[in-house]
N, C-alpha and C positions, 0 to 999 in steps of 0.2 A: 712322293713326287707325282704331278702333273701327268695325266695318260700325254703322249709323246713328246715327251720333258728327256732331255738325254744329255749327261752329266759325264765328263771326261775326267775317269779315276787316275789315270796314267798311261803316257804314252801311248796307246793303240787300243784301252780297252778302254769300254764307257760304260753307264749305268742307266740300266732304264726299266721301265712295266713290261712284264712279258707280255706276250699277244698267243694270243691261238694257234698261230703258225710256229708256235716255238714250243709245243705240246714235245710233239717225236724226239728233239733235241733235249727237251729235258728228262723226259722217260729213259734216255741213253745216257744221263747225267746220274739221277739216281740207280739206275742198273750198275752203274759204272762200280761206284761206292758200295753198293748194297748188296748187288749181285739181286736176287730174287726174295730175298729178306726184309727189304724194307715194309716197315709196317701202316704209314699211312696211304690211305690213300690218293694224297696228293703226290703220290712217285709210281703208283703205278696202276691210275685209273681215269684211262682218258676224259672220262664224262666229269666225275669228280673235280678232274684239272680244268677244265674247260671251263664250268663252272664257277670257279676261284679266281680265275684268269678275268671271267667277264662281269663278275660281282661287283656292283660299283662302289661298294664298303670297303672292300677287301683290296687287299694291296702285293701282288708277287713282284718282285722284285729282280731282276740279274744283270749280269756281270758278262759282260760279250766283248770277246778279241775281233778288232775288226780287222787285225789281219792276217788270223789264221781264219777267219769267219767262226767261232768256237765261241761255245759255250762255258764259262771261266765256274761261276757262281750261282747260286737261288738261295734266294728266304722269301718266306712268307708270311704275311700279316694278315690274319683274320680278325675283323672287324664284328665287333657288337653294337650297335649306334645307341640301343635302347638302353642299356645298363654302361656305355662308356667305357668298354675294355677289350683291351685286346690278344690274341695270340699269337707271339712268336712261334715258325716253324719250319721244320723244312730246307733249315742251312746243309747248305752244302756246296764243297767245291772241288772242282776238277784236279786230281793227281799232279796236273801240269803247273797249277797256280797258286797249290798250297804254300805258304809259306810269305803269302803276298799281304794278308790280312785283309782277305775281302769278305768274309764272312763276318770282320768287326766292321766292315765299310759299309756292308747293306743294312745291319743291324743300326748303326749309327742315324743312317739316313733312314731307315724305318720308326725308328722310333723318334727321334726330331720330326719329322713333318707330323706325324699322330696326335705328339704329345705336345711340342714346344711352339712348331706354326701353326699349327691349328687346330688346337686343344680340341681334339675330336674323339681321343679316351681319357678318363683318369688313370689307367695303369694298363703295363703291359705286361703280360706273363709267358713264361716258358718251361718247359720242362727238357730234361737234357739225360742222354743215356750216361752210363758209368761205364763203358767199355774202355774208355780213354778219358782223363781229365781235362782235352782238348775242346773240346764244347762247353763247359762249364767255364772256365778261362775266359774264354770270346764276351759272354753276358756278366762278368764278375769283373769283367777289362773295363765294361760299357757301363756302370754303375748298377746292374741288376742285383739283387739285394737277396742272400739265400732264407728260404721260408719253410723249406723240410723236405724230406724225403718219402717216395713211395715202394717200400720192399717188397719185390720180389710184381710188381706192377704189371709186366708183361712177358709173356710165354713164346720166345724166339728159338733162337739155335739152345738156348734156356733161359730157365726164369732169370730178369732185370727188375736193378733198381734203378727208378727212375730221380730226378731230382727236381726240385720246383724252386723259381727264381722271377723275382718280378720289380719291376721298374715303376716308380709315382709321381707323379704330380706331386709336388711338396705341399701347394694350398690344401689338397684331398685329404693328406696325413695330420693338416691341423685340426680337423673334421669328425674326428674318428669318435664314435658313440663311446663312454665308458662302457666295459665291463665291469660290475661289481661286484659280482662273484660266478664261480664257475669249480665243478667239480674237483676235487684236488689230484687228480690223475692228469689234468689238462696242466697244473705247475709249472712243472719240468720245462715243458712245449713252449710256455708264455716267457718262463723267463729263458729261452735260446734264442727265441724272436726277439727280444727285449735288446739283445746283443747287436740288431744290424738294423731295425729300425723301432725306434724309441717313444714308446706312446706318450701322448699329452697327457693321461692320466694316472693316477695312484693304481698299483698294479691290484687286481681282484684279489677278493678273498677264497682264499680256496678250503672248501666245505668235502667234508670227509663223507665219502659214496658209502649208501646205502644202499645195498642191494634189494632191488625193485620186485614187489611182488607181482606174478602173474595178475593181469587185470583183464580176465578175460576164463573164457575156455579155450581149449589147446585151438590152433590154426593149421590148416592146410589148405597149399596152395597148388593153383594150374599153372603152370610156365606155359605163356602163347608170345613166341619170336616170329611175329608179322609185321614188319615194317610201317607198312600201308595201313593197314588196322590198326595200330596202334597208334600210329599219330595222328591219325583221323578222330578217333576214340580219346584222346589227350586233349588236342585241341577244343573237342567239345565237351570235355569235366572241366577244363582249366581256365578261366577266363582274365585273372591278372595275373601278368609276365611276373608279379613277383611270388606267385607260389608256384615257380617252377623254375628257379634259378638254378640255371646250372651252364655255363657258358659252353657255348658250340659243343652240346652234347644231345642231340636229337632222338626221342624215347624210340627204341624197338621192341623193347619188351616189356610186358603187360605178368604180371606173377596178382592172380586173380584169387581170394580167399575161395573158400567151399561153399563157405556159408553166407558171404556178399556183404562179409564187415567190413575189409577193406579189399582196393587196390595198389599194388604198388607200380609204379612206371618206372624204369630202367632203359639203359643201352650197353645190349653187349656186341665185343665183339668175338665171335666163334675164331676165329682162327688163334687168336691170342688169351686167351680166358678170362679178360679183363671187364669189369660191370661196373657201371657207376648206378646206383639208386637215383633216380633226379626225386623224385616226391612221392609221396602217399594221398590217397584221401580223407585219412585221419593220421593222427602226429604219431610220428615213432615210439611214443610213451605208452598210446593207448594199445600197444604190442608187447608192453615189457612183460618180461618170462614166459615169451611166445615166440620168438624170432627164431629161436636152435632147430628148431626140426627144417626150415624155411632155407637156413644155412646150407645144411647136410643136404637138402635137394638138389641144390645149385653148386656146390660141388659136387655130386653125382650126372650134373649135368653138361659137366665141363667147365664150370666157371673157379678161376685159381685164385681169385683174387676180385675185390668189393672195395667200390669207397663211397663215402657219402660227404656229401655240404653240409655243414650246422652252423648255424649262429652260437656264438661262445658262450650266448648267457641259456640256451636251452636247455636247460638242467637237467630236468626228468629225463627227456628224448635223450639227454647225451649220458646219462648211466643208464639208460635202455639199451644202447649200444656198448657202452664199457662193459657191462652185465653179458655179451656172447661175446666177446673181448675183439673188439674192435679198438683200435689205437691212434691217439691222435699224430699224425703223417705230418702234416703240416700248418700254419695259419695264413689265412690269407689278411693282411690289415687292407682294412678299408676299403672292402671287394665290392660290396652291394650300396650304392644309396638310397637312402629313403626317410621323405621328407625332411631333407636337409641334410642328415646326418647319413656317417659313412660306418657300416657295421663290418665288424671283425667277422671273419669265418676258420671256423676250423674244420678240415678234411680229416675226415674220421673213416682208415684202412683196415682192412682184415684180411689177410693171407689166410688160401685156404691151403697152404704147401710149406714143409720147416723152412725157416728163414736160409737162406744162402746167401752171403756176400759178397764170396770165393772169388776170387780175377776182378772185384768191383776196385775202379778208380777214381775217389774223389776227392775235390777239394778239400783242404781245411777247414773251412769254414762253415761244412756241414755236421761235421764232426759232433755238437751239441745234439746236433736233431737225430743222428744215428744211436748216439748214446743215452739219449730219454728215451728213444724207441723200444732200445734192446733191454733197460731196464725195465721198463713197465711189462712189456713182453717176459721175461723170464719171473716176475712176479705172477704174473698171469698166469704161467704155463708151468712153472717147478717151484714156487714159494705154497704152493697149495696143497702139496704132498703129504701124506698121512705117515706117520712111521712112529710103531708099536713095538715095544720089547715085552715078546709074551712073560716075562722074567717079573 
């Protein structure tokens, strides 16, 4: 919606764009719910909020009682203009109002104006915690389409699994590049997807992993977590936006070889142990039977948990990662365009902690993606064991 566009949901409450003077009010909204735990910084980082609020891409969204003067609601839409996608996030509502469905009311009107008035993304995504199967519902109510799971993803009161769910443009989905073949570890993964949204083409052939020889001598790396440096330093190795896809993920960290064969660029965050890889300077292949020792540093450093973006048909790179057993979490259909066509991605996870999914609450519908996980995962981790009868 329109900056000072205001939309009557019911009776005394309306719907509009926050404004900067509704920062304090929402920091009291998520405290509310979260107590001190909320993990983004869009609940408890003025500048960050401010930010979001005055971004002219982006869209927050709430839910205000005019006549208790109250704060009811928030979601937020973060905007990519360049790649056409967006992030749902940041629902939340007041103890008072639950039960109203305004969390499917802003999601509704968030993603209708993006998507259907003014095709200004091809897809919208979100990820939802498992503490309750009540946020996952909200996006599953709104046509959001389950795409897989991230275990053990973030480091709270304890490790969480996280969920990943995204909404398309239907013309985007007729679009979708083949994959023709892709590792047979990725299977499982392709046909759960296959169950909620239906590719136009013949499914891949899936080619039996080879375990990839080291193509190198061993690797060691310096961990440098400088914000400023680091994306200064990106900025000027990286010059097209498409080898460094990785949406509203902004590099902090720099994991630098010894010997200046490669760099990698990352962003973590320290209070949660969570790192995404956004890119290299050379392809994750030309690392394979090098990356183990690179692992064990970055858990020693605190990080609990790795994911990486791939393109489905990147074969080597993607058993260079199966190879320190990195597991495919989820697919994204039709994330990236280029040159016309729309490429599948697959999100390729690595817990550095044993799985736990103990008090986890989710949907049905995930059920596939958690069950290709766990198998591949116990293949990985107890199908390898050696057992000798000296007899």
């Amino acid at each position: 919606m329109k900056h000072g566009e205001v939309i009557k949901i019911e009776n005394h409450i309306i719907l509009r764009r926050a404004k900067v003077a509704d920062i304090q009010d929402l920091l009291t909204l998520y405290f509310t719910i979260y107590g001190s735990n909320y993990p983004l910084a869009l609940g408890n980082d003025r500048i960050a909020m401010q930010k979001i609020i005055q971004d002219k891409d982006s869209i927050w969204l709430v839910a205000w009682d005019t006549e208790k003067n109250l704060l009811c609601a928030s979601a937020v839409f973060e905007v990519d203009t360049v790649f056409k996608i967006a992030r749902a996030e940041g629902f939340v509502t007041h103890p008072y109002y639950q039960g109203k469905k305004l969390a499917s009311t802003l999601l509704n009107h968030g993603s209708d104006y993006l998507m259907n008035d003014h095709k200004i993304v091809h897809s919208i995504y979100a990820t939802t915690r498992t503490l309750s199967v009540g946020p996952q519902l909200v996006f599953i109510k709104n046509k959001f389409k389950p795409l897989g799971i991230f275990p053990n993803a973030h480091r709270l009161a304890n490790y969480e699994t996280l969920t990943l769910m995204a909404k398309h443009d239907p013309e985007v989905l007729k679009k979708r590049q083949r994959v023709i073949e892709v590792p047979e570890a990725l299977g499982p993964i392709f046909k759960a997807s296959e169950k909620y949204i239906k590719s136009p083409h013949p499914p891949p052939k899936l080619l039996k992993m080879v375990r990839p020889k080291p193509s190198g001598e061993h690797l060691e790396f310096e961990i440098i977590l400088a914000p400023d440096f680091v994306k200064r330093r990106f900025a000027q190795t990286f010059k097209d936006p498409f080898d460094v896809f990785f949406p509203f993920h902004e590099p902090n960290l720099l994991l630098a070889s010894k010997n200046g064969e490669v760099d990698i660029y990352g962003y973590l965050s320290k209070s949660d142990g969570y790192c995404a890889l956004i890119t290299a300077t050379q392809p994750f292949y030309s690392m394979a039977g090098r990356l183990r020792p690179l692992l064990q540093q970055l858990h020693d450093y605190g990080v609990s948990y790795v994911e990486i973006l791939m393109a489905m048909d990147s074969i080597l790179s993607l058993e260079a990662l199966l190879d320190v057993n990195f597991l495919p979490s989820a697919i994204y259909p039709a994330m990236l365009e280029y040159e016309g066509k729309f490429m599948d991605l697959v999100l390729m996870s690595r817990s550095m902690e044993p799985l736990n999914f103990r008090g986890m609450q989710i949907e049905k519908s995930f059920i596939p993606y958690i069950d290709q996980y766990i198998d591949l995962w116990k293949m990985m981790h107890l199908e390898v064991l050696g057992v000798f009868d000296d007899k």
